[in-house]
C-alpha positions in Angstrom: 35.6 -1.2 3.8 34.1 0.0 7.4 36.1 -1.7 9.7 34.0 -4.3 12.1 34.0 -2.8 16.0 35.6 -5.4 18.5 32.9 -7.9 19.8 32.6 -10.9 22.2 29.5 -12.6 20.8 27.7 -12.9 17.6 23.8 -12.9 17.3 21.8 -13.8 15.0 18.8 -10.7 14.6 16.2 -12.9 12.9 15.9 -15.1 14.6 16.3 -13.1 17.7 13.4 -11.0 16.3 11.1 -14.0 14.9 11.0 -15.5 18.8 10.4 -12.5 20.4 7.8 -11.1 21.7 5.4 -8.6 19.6 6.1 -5.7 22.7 4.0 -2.1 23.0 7.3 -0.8 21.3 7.2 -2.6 18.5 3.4 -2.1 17.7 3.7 1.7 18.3 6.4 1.5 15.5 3.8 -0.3 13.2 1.5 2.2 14.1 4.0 5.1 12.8 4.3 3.5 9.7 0.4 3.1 9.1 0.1 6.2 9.6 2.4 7.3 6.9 0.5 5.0 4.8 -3.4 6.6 5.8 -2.0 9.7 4.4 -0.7 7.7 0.9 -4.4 6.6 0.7 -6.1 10.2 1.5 -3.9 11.3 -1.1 -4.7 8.6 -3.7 -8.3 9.5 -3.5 -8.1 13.3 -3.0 -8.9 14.4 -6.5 -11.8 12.3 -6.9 -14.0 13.5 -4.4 -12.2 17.6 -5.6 -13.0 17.2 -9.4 -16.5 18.0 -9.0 -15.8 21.3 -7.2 -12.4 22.3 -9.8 -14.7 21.6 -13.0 -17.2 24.0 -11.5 -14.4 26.7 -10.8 -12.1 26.7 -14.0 -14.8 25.4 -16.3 -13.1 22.1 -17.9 -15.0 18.6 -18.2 -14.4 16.3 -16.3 -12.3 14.3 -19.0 -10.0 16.4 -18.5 -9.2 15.0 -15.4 -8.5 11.5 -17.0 -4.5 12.3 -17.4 -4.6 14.0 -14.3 -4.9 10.4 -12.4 -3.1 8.5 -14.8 -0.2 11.3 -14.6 0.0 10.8 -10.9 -0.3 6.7 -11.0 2.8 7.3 -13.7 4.7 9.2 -10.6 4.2 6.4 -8.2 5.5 3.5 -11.0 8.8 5.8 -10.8 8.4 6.8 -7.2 7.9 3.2 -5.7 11.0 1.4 -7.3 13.6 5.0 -6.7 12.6 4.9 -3.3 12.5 1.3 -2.8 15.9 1.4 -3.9 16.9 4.0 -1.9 15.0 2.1 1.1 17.6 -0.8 0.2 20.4 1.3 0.2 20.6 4.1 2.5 17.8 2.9 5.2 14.1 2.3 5.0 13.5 5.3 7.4 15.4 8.4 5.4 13.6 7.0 2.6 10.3 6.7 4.3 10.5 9.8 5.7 11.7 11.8 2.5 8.4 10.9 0.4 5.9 11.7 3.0 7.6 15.0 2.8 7.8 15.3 -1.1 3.7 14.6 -1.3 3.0 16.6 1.3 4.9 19.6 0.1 3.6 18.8 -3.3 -0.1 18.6 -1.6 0.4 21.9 -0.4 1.2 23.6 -3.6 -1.7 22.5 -5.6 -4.0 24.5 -3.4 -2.3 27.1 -4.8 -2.7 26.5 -8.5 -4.9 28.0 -10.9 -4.9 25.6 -13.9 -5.0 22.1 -15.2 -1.1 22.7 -16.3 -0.2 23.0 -12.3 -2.6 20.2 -11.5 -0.5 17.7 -13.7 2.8 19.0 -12.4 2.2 18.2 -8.8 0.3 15.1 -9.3 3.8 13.9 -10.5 5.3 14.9 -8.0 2.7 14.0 -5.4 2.7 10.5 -6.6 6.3 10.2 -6.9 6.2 10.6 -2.7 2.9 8.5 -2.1 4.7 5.7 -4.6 7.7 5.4 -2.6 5.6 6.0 1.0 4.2 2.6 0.9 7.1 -0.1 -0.1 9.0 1.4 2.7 6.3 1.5 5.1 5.6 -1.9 4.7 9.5 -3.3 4.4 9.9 -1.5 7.7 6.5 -3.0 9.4 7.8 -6.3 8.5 11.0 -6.1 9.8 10.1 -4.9 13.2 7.4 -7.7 13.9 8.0 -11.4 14.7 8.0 -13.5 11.2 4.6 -15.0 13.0 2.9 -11.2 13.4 4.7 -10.1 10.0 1.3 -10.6 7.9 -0.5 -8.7 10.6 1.7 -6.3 11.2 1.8 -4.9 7.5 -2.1 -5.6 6.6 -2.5 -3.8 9.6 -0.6 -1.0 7.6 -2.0 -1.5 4.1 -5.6 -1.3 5.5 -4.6 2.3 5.9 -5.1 3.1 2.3 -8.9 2.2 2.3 -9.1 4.0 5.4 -7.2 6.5 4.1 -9.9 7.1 1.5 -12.5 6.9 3.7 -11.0 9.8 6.1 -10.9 11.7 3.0 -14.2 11.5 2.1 -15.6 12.2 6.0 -13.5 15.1 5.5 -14.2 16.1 2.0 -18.3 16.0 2.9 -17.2 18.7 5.6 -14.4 20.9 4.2 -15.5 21.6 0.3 -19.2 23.0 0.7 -17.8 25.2 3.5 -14.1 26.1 2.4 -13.7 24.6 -0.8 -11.2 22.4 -2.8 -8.2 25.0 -1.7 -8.7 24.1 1.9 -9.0 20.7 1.4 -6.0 20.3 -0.5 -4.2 22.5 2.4 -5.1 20.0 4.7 -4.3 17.0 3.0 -0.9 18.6 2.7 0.0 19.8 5.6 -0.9 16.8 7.9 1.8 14.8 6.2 4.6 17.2 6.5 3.8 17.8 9.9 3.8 13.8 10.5 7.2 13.4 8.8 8.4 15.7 11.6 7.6 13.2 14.0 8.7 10.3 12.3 12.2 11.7 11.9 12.1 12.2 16.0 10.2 8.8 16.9 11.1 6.7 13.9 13.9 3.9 14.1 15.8 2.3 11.1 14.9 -1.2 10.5 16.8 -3.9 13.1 17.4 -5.9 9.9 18.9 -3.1 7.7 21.3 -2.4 10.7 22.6 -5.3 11.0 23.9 -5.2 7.6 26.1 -2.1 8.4 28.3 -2.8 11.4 29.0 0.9 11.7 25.6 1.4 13.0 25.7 -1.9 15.2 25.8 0.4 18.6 22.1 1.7 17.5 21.2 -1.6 16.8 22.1 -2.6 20.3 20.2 0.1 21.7 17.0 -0.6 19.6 17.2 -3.9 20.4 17.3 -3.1 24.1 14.3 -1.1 23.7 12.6 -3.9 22.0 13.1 -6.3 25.2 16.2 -7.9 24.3 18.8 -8.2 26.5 22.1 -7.4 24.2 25.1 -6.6 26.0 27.5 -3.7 24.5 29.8 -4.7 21.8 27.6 -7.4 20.0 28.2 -8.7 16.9 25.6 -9.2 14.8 24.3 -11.5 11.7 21.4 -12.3 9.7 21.5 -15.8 9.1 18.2 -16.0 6.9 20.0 -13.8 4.5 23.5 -14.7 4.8 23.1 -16.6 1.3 20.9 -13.7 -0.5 22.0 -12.3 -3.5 22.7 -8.7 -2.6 23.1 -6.7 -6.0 19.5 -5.0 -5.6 18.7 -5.2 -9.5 15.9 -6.4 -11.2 17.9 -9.0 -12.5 17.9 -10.2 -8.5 14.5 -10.8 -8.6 14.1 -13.1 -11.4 17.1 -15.5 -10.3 16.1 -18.7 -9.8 14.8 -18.9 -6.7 12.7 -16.0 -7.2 11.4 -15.7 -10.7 8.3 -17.9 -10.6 7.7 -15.7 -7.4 7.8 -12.4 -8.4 6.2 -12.9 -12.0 3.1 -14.4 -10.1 3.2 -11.3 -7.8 3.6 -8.9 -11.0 0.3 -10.5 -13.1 -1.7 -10.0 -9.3 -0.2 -6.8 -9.0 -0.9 -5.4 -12.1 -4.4 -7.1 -12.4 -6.0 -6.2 -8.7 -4.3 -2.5 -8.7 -5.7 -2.2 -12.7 -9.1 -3.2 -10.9 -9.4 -1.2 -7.6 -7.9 1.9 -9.2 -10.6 1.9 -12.1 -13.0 2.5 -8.6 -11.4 4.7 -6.9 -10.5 6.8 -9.8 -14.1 6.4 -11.5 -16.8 4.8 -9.1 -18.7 8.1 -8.8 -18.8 9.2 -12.4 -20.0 6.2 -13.1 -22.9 5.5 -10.8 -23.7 9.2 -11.7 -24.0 7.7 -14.9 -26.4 5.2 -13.9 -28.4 8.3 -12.4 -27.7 8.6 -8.9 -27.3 11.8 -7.4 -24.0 13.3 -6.6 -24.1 12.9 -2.9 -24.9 8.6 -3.1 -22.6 8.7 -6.1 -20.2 9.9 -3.5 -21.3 7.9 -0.2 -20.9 4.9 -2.8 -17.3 5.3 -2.9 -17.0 6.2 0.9 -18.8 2.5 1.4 -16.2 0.4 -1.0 -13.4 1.5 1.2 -15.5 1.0 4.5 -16.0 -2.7 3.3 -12.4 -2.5 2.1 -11.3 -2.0 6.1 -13.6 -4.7 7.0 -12.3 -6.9 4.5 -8.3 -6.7 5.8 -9.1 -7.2 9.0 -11.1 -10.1 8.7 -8.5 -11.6 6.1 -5.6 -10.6 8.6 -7.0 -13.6 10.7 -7.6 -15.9 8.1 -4.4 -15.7 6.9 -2.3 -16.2 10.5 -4.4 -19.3 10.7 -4.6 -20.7 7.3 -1.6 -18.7 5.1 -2.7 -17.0 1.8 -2.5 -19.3 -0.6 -6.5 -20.6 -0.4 -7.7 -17.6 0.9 -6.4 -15.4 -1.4 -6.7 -17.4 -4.3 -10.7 -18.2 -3.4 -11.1 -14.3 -2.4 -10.1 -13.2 -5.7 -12.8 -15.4 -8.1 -15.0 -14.3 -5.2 -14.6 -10.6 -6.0 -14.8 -11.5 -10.0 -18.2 -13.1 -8.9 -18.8 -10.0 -6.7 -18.4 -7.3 -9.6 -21.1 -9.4 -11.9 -23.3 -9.9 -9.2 -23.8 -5.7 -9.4 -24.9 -6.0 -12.9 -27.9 -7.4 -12.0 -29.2 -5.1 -9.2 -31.5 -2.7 -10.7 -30.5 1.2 -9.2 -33.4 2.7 -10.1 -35.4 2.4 -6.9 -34.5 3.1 -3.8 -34.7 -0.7 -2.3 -32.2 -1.1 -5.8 -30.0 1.7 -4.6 -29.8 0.1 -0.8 -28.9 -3.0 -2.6 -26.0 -2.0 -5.0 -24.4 0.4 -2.2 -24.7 -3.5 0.3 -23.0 -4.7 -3.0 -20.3 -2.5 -3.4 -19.6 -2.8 0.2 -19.3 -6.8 -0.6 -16.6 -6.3 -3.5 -14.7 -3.3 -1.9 -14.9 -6.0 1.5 -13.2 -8.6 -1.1 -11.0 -6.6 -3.4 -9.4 -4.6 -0.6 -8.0 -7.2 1.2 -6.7 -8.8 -1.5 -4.9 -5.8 -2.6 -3.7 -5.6 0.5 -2.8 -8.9 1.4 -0.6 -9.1 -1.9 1.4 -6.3 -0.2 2.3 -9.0 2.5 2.8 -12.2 0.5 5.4 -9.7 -1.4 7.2 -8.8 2.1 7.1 -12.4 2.6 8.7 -12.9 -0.5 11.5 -11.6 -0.7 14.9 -11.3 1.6 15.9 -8.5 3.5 18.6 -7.5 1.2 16.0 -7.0 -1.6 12.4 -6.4 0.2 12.2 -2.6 -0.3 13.0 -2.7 -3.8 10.8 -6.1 -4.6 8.0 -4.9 -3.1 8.6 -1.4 -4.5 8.8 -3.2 -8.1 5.6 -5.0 -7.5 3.7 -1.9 -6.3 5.0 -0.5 -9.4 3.6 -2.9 -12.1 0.4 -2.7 -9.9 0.4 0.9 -10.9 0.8 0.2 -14.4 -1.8 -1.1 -14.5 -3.8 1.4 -12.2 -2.8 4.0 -14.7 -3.9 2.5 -17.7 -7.3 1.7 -15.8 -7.7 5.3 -14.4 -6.6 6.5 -18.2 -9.2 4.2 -19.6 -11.8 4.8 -16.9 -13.7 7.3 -18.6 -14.0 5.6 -22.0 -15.2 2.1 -20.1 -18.0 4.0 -18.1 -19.2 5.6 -21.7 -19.6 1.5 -22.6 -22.3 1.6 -19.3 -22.2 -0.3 -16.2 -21.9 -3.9 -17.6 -18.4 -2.8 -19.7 -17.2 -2.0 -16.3 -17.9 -4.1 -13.8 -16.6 -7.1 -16.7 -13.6 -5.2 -16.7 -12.9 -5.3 -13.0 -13.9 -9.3 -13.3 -11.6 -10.2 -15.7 -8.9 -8.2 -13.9 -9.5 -10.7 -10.6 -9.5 -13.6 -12.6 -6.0 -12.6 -13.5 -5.0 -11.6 -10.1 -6.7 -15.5 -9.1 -4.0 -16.5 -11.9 -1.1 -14.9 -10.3 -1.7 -16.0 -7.2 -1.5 -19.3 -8.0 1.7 -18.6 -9.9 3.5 -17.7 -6.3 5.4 -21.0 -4.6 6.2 -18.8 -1.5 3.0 -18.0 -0.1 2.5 -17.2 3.7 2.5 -19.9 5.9 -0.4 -20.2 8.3 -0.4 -21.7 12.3 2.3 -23.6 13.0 4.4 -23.1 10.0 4.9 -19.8 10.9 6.2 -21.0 14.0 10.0 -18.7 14.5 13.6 -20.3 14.6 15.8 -20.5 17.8 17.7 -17.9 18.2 21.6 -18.3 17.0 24.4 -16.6 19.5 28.1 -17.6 19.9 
């Protein structure tokens, strides 16, 4: 056992944190980890707008590329709950930091590849680092905001992956007709490798992970300092709101009592809006090219659901500080059921029918989006610090169950035409609506996310 340094005082870091103020500091740290999550969602994306380019140059239908996605949605259902539990363990930042590294290393090589063989390789291996990117990100945005800016603070990061894919496709439109697939996989790779390098100089651990390890409570002073607290040397420290927690980070944890109810609600949402949103951003184009639109509106059409998708956090970001989630998630969800059949009845083949159904897919990637994301916060919410990584890790996981069976699927459902699919993605929201209202812990909204006093002795 590490010995605990001598100390005068003993404070309490929640609630120390949940008063505070949200300072510059703090919100540049947030701003790290969003970054680390724009890259996830360039990367998620990545192969969708390249397919059309690598069928052209090695000759393969586009089929082929089916176990492609669902090859690299099975690397992020490992990837998410390893490095979850390595967030948990050895520190959200090593943890953060190794699997931007891994997928952008792994980015890198698959410009170099000459076959579909290569391709599935490091789509593994990519998704391995963009699964385990994104529970960490957003344990370590929660635990440096105020419990009343902790739903803003990681929407705020999670909105990165819709506008993750939308830098991709600005930068896809530019790069392949002038350099090809090659460059743009170069690029996509060596942006987050570089950006690793500056979160290992600019990144702290999580306040709330080090107070757990008194051999790291001198850091913990410091980083507090930094944050505007005044902390004199040789503090103590506590956690108070997880003193009681169960700390055996196992599955098992999070079906205990307290939790169960909780975390199956958040695995049937999970599995249900990821199933749904993955079947567009894996198959949206081939399927309006199916309807008969051209490649290019086939490909702004995609470009449009994530632009809505940004929208759509930001504006549920509010709602939920004032109101919590539990209403305006569970009404946003049947609303982007009601969304995807709405599109079944706009006609594409004129252009006033085209203006409509790209407005359309705006309105459902507005809705689905935030969801999505917002489920990414109710799960921070959730669950204590002694299990957060690895809860939300586990939930992103089953999310990308069933984003790999959708993106496995996707092909087969588009050759069923434009009403099998946009049913499909309804149904899926119903479910996510049936989760949701599963979950007993939802966010609390004005003054019940009010912080506690402070506790020092």
């Amino acid at each position: 056992m590490i010995p605990r340094p001598l100390q005068t005082r003993t404070t309490d870091v929640s609630a120390l944190l949940d008063r505070g103020p949200w300072t510059t500091y703090q919100k540049l740290l947030t701003a790290l980890s969003a970054l680390a999550v724009l890259f996830d969602g360039f990367d998620i994306q990545i192969l969708a707008f390249a397919i059309p380019s690598l069928m052209r140059d090695w000759h393969v239908a586009r089929s082929a590329f089916g176990p492609v996605l669902a090859v690299g949605l099975a690397g992020m259902v490992i990837g998410g709950p390893l490095a979850g539990y390595m967030g948990d363990r050895a520190g959200r930042r090593p943890a953060l930091i190794a699997s931007v590294a891994l997928f952008g290393l792994a980015t890198i090589g698959t410009a170099l590849i000459h076959g579909l063989t290569g391709l599935i390789f490091l789509r593994f291996v990519t998704g391995l680092g963009a699964g385990g990117a994104l529970p960490n990100a957003s344990a370590l945005a929660a635990e440096f905001a105020p419990l009343r800016r902790r739903p803003t603070a990681v929407k705020l990061t999670i909105v990165c992956v819709p506008l993750g894919g939308m830098l991709g496709g600005v930068i896809a439109a530019r790069v392949l007709p002038a350099f090809g697939w090659r460059a743009l996989y170069a690029i996509g790779g060596l942006t987050p490798l570089l950006f690793a390098t500056v979160l290992w100089l600019a990144l702290p651990e999580s306040p709330r992970f080090l107070a757990r390890r008194p051999d790291l409570w001198g850091k913990l002073t410091v980083l507090l300092t930094r944050m505007g607290h005044a902390v004199p040397s040789g503090t103590g420290f506590e956690d108070l709101a997880e003193k009681s927690g169960d700390h055996r980070i196992s599955v098992r944890t999070l079906f205990n009592p307290t939790l169960a109810r909780d975390t199956t609600g958040l695995w049937i949402a999970f599995f249900s809006c990821l199933g749904s949103i993955y079947l567009v951003f894996g198959w949206l184009p081939s399927m309006l090219s199916a309807q008969g639109l051209d490649v290019g509106t086939a490909s702004f059409g995609l470009a449009v659901y994530n632009f809505g998708g940004v929208l759509g956090v930001l504006f549920l970001t509010a709602l939920l500080t004032i109101m919590g989630s539990r209403g305006p998630m569970s009404i946003g969800a049947l609303a982007t059921a009601a969304s995807a059949l709405a599109l079944l009845f706009i006609p594409a083949g004129s252009e006033a029918g085209v203006s409509w159904l790209i407005a359309g897919l705006a309105l459902n990637g507005f809705l689905a989006n935030a969801i999505q994301c917002a489920l990414y916060a109710l799960a921070a919410h959730v669950y204590p610090t002694s299990v957060r990584s690895s809860g939300v890790a586990w939930a992103a996981a089953i999310g990308r169950v069933g984003a790999l069976i959708s993106s496995w699927y996707g092909a087969a459902i588009i050759q069923r035409g434009a009403s099998a699919y946009w049913w499909v993605i309804a149904i899926a929201m119903v479910f996510t609506f049936v989760g949701l209202v599963l979950v007993r812990n939802h966010l609390p909204g004005g003054a019940g996310s009010k912080p506690r006093r402070a506790s020092a002795r």
